[in-house]
C-alpha positions as CSV (number, residue, x, y, z in Angstrom):
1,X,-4.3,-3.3,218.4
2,X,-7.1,-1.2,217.5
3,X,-8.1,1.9,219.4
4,X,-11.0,0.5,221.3
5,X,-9.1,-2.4,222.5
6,X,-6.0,0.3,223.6
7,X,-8.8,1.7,225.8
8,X,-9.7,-1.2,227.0
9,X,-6.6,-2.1,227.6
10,X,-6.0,1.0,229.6
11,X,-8.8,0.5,231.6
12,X,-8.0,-3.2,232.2
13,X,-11.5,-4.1,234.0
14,X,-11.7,-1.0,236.2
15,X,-15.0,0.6,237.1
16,X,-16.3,4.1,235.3
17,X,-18.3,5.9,237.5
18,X,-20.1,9.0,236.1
19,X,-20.1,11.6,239.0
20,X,-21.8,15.1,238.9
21,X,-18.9,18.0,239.1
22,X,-19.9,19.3,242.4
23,X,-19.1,15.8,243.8
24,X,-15.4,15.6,242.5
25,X,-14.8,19.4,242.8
26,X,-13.4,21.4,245.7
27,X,-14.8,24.5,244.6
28,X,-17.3,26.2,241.6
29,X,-17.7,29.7,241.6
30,X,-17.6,32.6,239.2
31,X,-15.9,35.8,239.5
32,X,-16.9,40.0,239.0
33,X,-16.1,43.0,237.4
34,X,-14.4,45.8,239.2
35,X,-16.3,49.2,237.9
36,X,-14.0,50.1,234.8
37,X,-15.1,53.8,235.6
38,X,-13.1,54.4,238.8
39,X,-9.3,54.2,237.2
40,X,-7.8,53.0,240.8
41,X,-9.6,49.7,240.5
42,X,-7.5,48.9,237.1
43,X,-4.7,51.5,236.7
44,X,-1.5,49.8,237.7
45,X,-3.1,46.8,238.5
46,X,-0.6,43.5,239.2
47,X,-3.4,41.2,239.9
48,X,-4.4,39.0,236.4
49,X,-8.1,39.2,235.5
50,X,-9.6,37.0,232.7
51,X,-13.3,37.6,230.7
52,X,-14.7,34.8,228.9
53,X,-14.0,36.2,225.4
54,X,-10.3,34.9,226.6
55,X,-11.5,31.2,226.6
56,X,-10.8,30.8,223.5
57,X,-7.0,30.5,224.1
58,X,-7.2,26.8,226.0
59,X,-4.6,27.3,227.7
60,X,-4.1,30.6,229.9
61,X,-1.0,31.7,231.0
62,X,-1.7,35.5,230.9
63,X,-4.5,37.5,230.7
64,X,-5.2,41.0,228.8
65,X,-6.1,42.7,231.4
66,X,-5.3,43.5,235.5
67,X,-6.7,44.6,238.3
68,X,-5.6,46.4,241.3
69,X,-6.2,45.0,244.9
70,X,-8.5,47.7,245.3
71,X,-10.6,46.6,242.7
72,X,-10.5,42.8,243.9
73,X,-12.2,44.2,247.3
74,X,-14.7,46.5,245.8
75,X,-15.9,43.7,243.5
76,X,-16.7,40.3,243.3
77,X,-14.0,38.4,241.5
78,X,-12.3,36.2,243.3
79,X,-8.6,34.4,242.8
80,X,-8.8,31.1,240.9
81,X,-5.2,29.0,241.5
82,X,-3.8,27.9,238.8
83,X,-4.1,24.2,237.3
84,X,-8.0,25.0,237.7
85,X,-10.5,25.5,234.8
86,X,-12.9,27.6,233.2
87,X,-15.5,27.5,231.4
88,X,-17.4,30.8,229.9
89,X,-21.0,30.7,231.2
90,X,-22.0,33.4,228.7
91,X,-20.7,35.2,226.0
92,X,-20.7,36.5,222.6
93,X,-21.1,34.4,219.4
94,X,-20.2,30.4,220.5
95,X,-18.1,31.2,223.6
96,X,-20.7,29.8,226.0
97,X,-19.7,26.3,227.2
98,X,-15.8,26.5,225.9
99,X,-13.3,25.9,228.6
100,X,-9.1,27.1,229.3
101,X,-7.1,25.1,231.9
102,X,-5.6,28.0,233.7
103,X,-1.8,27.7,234.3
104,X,-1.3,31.3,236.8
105,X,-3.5,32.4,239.5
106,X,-6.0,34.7,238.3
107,X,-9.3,36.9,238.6
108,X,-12.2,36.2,236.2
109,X,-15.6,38.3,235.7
110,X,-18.9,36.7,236.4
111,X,-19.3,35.6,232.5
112,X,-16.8,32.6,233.8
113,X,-17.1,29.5,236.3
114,X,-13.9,28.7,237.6
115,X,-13.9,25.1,238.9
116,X,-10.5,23.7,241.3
117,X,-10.4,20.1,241.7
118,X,-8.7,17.7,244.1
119,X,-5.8,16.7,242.7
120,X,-5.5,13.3,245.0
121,X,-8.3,12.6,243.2
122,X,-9.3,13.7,239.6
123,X,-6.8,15.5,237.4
124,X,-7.9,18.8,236.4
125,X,-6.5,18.4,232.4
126,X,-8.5,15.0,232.2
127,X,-11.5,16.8,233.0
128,X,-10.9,19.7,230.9
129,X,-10.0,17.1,228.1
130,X,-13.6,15.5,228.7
131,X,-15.6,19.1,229.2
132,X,-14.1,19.7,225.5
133,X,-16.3,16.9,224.0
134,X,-18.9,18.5,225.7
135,X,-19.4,21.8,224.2
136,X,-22.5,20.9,222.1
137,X,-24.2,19.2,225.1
138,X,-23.1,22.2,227.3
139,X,-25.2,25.1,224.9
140,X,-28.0,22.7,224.6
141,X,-28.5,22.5,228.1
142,X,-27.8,26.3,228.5
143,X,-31.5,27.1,226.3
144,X,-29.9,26.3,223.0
145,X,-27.5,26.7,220.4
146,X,-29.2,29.6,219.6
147,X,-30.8,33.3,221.4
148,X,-29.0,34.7,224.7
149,X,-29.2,31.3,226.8
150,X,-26.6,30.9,229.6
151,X,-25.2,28.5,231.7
152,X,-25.1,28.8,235.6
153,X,-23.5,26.9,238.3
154,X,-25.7,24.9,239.6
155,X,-25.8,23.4,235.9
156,X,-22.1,22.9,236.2
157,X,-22.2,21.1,239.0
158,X,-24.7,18.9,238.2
159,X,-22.8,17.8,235.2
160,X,-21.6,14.3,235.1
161,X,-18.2,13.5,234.0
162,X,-16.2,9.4,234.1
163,X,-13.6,8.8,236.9
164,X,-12.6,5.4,236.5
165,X,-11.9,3.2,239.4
166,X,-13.2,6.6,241.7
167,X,-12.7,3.7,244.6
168,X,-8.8,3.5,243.5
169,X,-7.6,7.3,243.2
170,X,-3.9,5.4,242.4
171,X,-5.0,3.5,239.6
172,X,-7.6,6.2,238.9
173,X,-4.9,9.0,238.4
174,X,-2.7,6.6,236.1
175,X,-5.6,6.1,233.7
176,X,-6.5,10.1,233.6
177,X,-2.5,10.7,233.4
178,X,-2.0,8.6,230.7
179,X,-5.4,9.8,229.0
180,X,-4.1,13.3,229.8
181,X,-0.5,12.3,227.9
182,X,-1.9,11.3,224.8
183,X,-4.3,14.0,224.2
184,X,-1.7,16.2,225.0
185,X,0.8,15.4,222.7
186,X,-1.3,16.2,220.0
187,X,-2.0,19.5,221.5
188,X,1.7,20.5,221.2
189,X,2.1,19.6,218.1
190,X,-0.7,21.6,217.2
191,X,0.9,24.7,219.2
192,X,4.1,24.0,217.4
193,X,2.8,24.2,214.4
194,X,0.6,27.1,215.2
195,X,3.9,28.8,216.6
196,X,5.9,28.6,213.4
197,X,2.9,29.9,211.4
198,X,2.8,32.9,213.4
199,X,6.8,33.2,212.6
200,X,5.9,32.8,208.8
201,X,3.3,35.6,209.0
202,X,5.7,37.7,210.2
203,X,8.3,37.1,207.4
204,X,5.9,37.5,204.9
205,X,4.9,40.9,206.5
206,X,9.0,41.8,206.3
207,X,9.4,41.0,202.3
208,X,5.9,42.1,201.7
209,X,7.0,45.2,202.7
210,X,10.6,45.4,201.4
211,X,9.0,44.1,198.1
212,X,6.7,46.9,198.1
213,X,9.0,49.8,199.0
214,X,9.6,51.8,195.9
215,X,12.5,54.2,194.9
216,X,11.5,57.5,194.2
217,X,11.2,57.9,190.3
218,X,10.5,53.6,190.1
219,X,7.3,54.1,190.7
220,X,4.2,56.0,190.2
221,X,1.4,56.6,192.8
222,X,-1.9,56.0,191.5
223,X,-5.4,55.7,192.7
224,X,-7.7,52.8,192.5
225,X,-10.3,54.7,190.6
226,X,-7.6,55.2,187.9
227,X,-6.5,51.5,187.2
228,X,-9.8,50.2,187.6
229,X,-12.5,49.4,185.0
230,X,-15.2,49.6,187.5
231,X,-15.7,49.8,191.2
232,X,-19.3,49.2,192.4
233,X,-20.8,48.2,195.9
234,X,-24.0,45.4,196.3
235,X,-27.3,44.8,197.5
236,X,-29.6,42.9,200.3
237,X,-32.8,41.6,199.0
238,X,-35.3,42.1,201.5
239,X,-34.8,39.8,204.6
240,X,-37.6,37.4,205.4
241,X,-38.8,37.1,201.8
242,X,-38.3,33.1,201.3
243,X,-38.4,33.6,197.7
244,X,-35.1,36.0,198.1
245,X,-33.5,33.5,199.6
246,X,-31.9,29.4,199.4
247,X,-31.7,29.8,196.0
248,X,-27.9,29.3,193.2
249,X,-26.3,32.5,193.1
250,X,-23.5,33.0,195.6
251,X,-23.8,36.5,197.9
252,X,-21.5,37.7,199.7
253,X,-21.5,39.6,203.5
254,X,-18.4,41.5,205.1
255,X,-18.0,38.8,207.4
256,X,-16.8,36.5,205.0
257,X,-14.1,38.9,203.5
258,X,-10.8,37.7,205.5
259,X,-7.4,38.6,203.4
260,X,-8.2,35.6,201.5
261,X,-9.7,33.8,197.8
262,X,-13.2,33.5,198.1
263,X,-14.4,30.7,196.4
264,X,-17.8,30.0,197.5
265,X,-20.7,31.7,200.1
266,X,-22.4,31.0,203.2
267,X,-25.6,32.6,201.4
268,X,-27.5,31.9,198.4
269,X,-29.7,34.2,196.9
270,X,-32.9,33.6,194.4
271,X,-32.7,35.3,190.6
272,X,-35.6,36.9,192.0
273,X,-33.9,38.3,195.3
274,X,-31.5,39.1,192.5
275,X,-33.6,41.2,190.4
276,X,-35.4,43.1,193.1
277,X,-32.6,44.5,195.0
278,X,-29.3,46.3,194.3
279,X,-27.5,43.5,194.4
280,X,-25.4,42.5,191.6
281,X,-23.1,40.2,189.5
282,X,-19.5,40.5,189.4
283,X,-16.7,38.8,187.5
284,X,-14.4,36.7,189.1
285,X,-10.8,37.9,190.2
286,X,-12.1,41.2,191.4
287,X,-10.6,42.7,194.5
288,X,-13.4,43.2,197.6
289,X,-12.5,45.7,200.5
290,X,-15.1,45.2,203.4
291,X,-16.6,49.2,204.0
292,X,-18.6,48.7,206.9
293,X,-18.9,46.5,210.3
294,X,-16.2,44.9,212.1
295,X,-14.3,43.4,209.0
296,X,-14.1,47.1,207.5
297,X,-10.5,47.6,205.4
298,X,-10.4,43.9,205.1
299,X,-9.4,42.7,201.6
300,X,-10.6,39.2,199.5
301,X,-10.6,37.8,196.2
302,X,-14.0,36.2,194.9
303,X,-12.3,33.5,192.7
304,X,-15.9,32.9,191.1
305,X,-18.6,35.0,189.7
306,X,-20.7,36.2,192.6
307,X,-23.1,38.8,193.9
308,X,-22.6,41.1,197.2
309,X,-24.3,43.1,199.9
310,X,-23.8,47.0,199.8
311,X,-20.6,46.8,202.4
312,X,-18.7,45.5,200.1
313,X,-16.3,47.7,197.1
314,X,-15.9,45.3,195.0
315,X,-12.8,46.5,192.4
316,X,-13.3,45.0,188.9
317,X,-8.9,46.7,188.0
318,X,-7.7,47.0,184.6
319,X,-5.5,44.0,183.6
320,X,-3.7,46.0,181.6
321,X,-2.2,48.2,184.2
322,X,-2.0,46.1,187.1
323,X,-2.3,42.5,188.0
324,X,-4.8,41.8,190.6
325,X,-2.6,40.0,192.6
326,X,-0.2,42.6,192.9
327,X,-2.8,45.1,194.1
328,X,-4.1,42.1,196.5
329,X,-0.6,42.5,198.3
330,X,-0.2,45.8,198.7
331,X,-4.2,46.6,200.2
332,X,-3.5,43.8,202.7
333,X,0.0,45.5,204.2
334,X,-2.3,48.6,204.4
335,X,-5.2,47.4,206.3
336,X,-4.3,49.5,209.5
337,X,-4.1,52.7,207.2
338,X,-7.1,51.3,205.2
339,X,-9.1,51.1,208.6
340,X,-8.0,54.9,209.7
341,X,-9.6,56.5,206.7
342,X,-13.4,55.1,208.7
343,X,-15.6,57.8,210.0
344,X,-18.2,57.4,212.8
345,X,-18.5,55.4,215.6
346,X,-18.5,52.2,213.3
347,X,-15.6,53.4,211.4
348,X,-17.1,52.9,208.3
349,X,-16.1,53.6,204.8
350,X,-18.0,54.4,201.6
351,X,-16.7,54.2,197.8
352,X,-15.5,57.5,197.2
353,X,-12.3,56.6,199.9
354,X,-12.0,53.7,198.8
355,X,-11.6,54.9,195.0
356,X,-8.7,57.4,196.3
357,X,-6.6,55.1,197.8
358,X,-3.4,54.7,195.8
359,X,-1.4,51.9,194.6
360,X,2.6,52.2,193.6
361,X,2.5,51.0,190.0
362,X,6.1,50.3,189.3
363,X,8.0,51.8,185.5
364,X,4.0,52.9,184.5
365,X,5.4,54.3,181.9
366,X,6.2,51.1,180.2
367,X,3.6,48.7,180.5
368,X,5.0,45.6,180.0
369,X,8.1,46.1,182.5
370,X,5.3,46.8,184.6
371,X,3.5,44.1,184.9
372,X,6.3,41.8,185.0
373,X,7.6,43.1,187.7
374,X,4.2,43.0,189.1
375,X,4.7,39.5,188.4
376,X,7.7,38.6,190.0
377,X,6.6,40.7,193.2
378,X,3.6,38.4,193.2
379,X,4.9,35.4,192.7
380,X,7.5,35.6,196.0
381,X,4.3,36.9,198.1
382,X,2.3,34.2,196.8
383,X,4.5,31.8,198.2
384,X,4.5,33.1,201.5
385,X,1.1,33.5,201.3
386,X,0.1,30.0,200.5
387,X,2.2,28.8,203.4
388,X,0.5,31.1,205.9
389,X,-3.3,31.6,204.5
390,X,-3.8,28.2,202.4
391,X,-6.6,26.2,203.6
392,X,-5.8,23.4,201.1
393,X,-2.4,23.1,201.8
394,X,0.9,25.1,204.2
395,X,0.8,25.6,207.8
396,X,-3.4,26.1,208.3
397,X,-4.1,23.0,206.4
398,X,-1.4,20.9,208.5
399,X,-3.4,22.5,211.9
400,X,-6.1,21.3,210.8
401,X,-5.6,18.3,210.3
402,X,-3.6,17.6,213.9
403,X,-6.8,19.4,215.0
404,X,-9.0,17.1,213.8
405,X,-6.6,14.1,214.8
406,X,-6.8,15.1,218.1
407,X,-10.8,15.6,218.4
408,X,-10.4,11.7,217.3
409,X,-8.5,10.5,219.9
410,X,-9.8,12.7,222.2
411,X,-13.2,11.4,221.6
412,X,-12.5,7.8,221.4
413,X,-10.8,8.1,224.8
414,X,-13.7,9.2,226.7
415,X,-16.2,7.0,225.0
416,X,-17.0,5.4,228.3
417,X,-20.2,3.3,228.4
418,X,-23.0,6.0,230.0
419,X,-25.5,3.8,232.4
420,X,-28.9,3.8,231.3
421,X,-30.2,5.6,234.1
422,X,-27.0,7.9,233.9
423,X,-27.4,11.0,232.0
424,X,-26.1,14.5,231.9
């Protein structure tokens, strides 16, 4: 049987009606902030309280932060039971238009729309299965995919969403529930799965660091200035120039340095952008620690020749000390530490700390015992590593593909015929 007949199937003749929200909903509203200045409006608080960076977790069954009943009377948040959803109105980056089904009673701020349904009548996890292949429509519709659009709730409840059979709630439920069923056993698979590789992480953090723990006299201390050839920072040619830009040679940005290979860039840049800004080439198999922003102390590997912008060090190590690898490891179980050394509000870093940071080079006195047991260190923590970081294959590439079989499914069970006249 194939899928569209299975829906069919499911269906069996019955009616989809496209109603607007506010006509299957017993309630959209949005919440408030209590002032974070006065301390008796969150200190102690019992009372769950969610902002729409939180959205992200689809499922919400705690929240970060708590508020006080104090601050839910001198504010405008407002309790949302649980079973309902969300849906972030506003927010930073591509939050806007992502909803959570909430499974507590919680507070939001005013960034999030909380929407209760009637349960005799529409199932609050079909609907938040539908809203999910909305999220493109949902930023269009709020100004664009782009600038600081927002939605509001009168566009929320204007939105249309299918109830089949709305005349038979009974044999409209069944067809949600078993919608409901499907999707959602490919969404615990995917939290299995996501689960375990959190549990992986956390081993490879353990032997990463019992790997890396040194007796005394094992191992010398040495800085990254000393076993490097060369350590040197980028460029940015000037934005806005067209000719700068579009063009073959891969640049990289802070952003895209995330304890991981680097094999390609989300930029191009022009041998002329090349030549007229500090920009510069580097060899491949260098190590890149991200000195400003909010990646800073973050730690790649540019597995191809590439340029960079001026945030990043990029460490060009002396293969005949240390294995790059090796020194790959040990930056990345140093992060935290890496972070501290930051001055200013940003927490930046410049090259000068970054060139005084040591590495444990074990027996340095005898090169080759050295680097083998460089080596062997490397090639347990590689293992580990491709089963937690591997976007080709482990635990990320098998989420992402129950990810993507799900968005299937989930699509090809709400692609209800939309009346002409019918539109969102």
């Amino acid at each position: 049987m194939s899928e569209l007949s299975y829906l069919e199937k499911l269906l069996d003749g019955a009616e989809v009606e496209w109603l607007a929200l506010g006509q299957i909903a017993k309630k959209i509203y949005s919440g408030g902030t209590p002032d974070t200045k006065k301390n008796e409006y969150w200190e102690n608080g019992n009372i769950p309280w969610m902002s729409s960076g939180e959205v992200n977790l689809k499922i919400v069954y705690e929240t970060e932060k708590f508020i006080t009943e104090t601050g839910l009377k001198n504010s405008s948040a407002k309790f949302v039971p649980k079973n309902s959803i969300v849906m972030a109105l506003a927010g930073q980056g591509k939050t806007r238009g992502k909803v959570a089904r909430t499974r507590i009673d919680l507070t939001t701020n005013q960034s999030l729309a909380a929407i209760t349904l009637d349960e005799k009548t529409s199932c609050s996890d079909y609907i938040f299965h539908f809203l999910e292949t909305q999220y493109e429509a949902l930023r269009q519709l709020s100004s664009g995919n782009s600038g600081r659009g927002g939605l509001n709730l009168q566009m929320i409840s204007a939105y249309k969403v299918p109830i089949p059979c709305p005349k038979n709630p009974e044999k409209s439920l069944a067809i949600q529930a078993e919608i409901v069923r499907i999707l959602d056993k490919f969404t615990a698979l995917t939290a299995e799965l996501t689960a375990e590789l959190t549990e992986r992480k956390k081993q490879y953090n353990y032997y990463r660091d019992q790997l890396l723990s040194f007796e005394e006299g094992d191992v010398a201390w040495k800085t990254l200035g000393e076993i490097s050839r060369k350590i040197s920072s980028g460029g940015t040619p000037k934005t806005g120039v067209t000719e700068y830009y579009d063009g073959t040679i891969p640049w990289l940005r802070t952003q895209e340095v995330d304890f991981r290979e680097i094999w390609d860039t989300e930029i191009k840049i022009t041998e002329e952008g090349l030549k007229t800004s500090s920009a510069k080439w580097i060899p491949k198999d260098c190590i890149i620690i991200a000195m400003y922003g909010a990646t800073v102390g973050k730690i790649g590997i540019n597995k191809i020749p590439m340029t960079t912008n001026q945030a990043c060090a990029n460490i060009q190590l002396d293969e005949e000390i240390v294995h790059y690898r090796y020194v790959f490891h040990f930056l990345c179980s140093q992060y935290a530490y890496i972070k501290s050394l930051g001055t200013g509000s940003q927490t930046n870093i410049n090259a000068q700390i970054v060139k005084n940071i040591k590495i444990p080079v074990p027996f340095a006195e005898n090169p080759e015992k050295s680097l083998n047991e460089q080596l062997r260190i490397v090639n347990i923590l590689d293992k580990f590593d491709t089963l937690t970081s591997s976007i080709t294959e482990g635990l990320p590439r098998e989420i992402e593909l129950r990810q993507k079989q799900y968005e299937y499914y989930r699509d090809l069970l709400f692609s209800f015929p939309k009346h002409e006249t019918t539109s969102n």
